[in-house]
C-alpha positions in Angstrom: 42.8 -39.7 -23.6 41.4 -41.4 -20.6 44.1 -43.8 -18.5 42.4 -46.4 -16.8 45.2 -48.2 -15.1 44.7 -46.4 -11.6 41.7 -48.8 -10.4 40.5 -51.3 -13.4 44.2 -52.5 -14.2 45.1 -53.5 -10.7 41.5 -55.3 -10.4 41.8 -57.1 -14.0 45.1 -58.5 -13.5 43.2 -60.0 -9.5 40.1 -60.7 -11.2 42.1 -62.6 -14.1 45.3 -64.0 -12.8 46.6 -64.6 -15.8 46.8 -60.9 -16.8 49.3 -60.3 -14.6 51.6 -62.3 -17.1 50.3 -60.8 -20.9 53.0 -58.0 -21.1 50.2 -55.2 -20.6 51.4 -52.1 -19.6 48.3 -49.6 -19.5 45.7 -49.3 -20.6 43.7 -45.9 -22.1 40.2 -45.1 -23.4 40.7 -42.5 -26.8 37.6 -41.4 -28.8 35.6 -44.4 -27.9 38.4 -46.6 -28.8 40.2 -49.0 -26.0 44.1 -48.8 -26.7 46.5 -51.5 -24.6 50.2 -51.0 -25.0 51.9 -54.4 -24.6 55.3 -55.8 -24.1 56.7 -58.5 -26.4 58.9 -60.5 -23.9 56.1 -62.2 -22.4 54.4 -63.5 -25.5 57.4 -64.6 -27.6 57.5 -68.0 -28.9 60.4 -70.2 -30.6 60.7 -68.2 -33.7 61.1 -64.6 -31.1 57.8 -63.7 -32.7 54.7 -63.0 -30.9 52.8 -66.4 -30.1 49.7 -66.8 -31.7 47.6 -67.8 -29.1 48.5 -65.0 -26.7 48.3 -62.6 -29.5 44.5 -63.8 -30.0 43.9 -64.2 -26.4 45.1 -60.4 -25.6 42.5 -59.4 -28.2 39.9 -61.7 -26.8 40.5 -59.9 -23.3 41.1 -56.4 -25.0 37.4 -57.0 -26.3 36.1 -58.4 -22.9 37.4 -54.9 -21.6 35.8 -52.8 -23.3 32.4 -53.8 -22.7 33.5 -54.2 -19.3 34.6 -50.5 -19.3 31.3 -49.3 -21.1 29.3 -50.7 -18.7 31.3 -49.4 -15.6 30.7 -45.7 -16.8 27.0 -46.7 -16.4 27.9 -48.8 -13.1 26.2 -51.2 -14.9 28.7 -54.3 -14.5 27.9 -57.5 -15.1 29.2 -61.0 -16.4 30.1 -60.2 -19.9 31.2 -63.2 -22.4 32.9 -63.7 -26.2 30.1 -65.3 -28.3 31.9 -65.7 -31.4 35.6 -64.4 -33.1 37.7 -64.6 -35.6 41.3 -63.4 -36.1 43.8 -63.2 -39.4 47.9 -62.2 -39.0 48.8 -60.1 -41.5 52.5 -59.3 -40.4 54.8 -61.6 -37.5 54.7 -59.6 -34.6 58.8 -58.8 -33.5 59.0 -56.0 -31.2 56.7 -54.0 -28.3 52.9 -53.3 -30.3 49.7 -51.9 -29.4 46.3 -53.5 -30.0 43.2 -51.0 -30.2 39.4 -52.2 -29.7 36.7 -50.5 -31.0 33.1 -50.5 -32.6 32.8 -50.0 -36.0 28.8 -49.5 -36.2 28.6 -45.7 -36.1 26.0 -46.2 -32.5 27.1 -49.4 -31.8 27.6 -48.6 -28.1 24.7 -46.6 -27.7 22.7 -49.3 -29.6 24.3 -51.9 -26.7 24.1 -49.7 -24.0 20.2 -49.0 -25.2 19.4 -52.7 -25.6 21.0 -53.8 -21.8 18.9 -51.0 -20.2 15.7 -52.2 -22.1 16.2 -56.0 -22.0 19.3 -56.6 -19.4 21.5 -58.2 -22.2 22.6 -57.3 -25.2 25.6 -57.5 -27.2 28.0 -55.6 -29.3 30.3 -56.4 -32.0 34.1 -55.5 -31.7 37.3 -55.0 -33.7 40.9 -55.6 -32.6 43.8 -54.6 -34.3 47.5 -55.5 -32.9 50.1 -52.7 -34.6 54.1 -52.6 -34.5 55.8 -49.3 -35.4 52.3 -48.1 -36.7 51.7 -51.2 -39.1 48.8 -53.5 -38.4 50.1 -57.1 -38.0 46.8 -58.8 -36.7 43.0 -58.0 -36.8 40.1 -59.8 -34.8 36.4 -59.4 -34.6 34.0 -60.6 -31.9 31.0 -60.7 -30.2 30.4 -60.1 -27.0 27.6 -60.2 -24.8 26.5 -58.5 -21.7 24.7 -61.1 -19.5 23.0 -58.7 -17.2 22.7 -59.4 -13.4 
């Protein structure tokens, strides 16, 4: 397990202000899998349950990390965008959770990787699940796209 707080936490939370305010704690690359460990407090809403829209948003910007990350191993960074999502709660969220980001396709990231290097853009589909206590209490799938230079 790879921690990449050191350098792309500090420079996420200036490059995106409002990070600084999400509850994110670290963040760490596993098996080609993106894993954030997140704080409640920050995201609780009338009920004390997570909010909705942060919960969403964190997965939006989970997402948005990753292909930022995949491309930063090939110092290949560019502007990268959400082209489409959806989300479904399974479970109120009530205490400290995780949300992990990965690729389902088997190459997915190779395929993206491939098609940026041959065409400067491509995209890559992503899944997002939030977990409490090892229960998964929200899932999300998007589409991102790497905009090239």
């Amino acid at each position: 397990m790879q921690t990449v707080n050191q350098e792309f936490l500090p420079w996420l939370k200036q490059a995106i202000p409002l990070t600084e305010h999400l509850g994110i704690k670290e963040l760490q690359w596993r098996d080609k899998e993106l894993i954030a460990d997140l704080s409640l407090a920050p995201l609780v809403n009338d009920k004390g349950t997570g909010f909705g829209g942060g919960i969403a948003g964190l997965a939006t910007l989970l997402g948005w990390c990753y292909v930022t990350l995949l491309l930063d191993e090939r110092s290949q960074r560019c502007p990268v965008v959400v082209k489409e999502s959806n989300n479904r709660f399974t479970a109120p969220i009530t205490s400290d959770f995780s949300m992990h980001c990965w690729c389902e396709e088997e190459k997915g990231q190779e395929s993206f990787l491939d098609r940026y290097a041959k065409k400067g853009r491509g995209s890559i589909q992503l899944l997002v699940e939030a977990r409490q206590q090892g229960q998964a209490a929200f899932h999300y799938q998007g589409t991102y796209v790497a905009l090239g230079n």
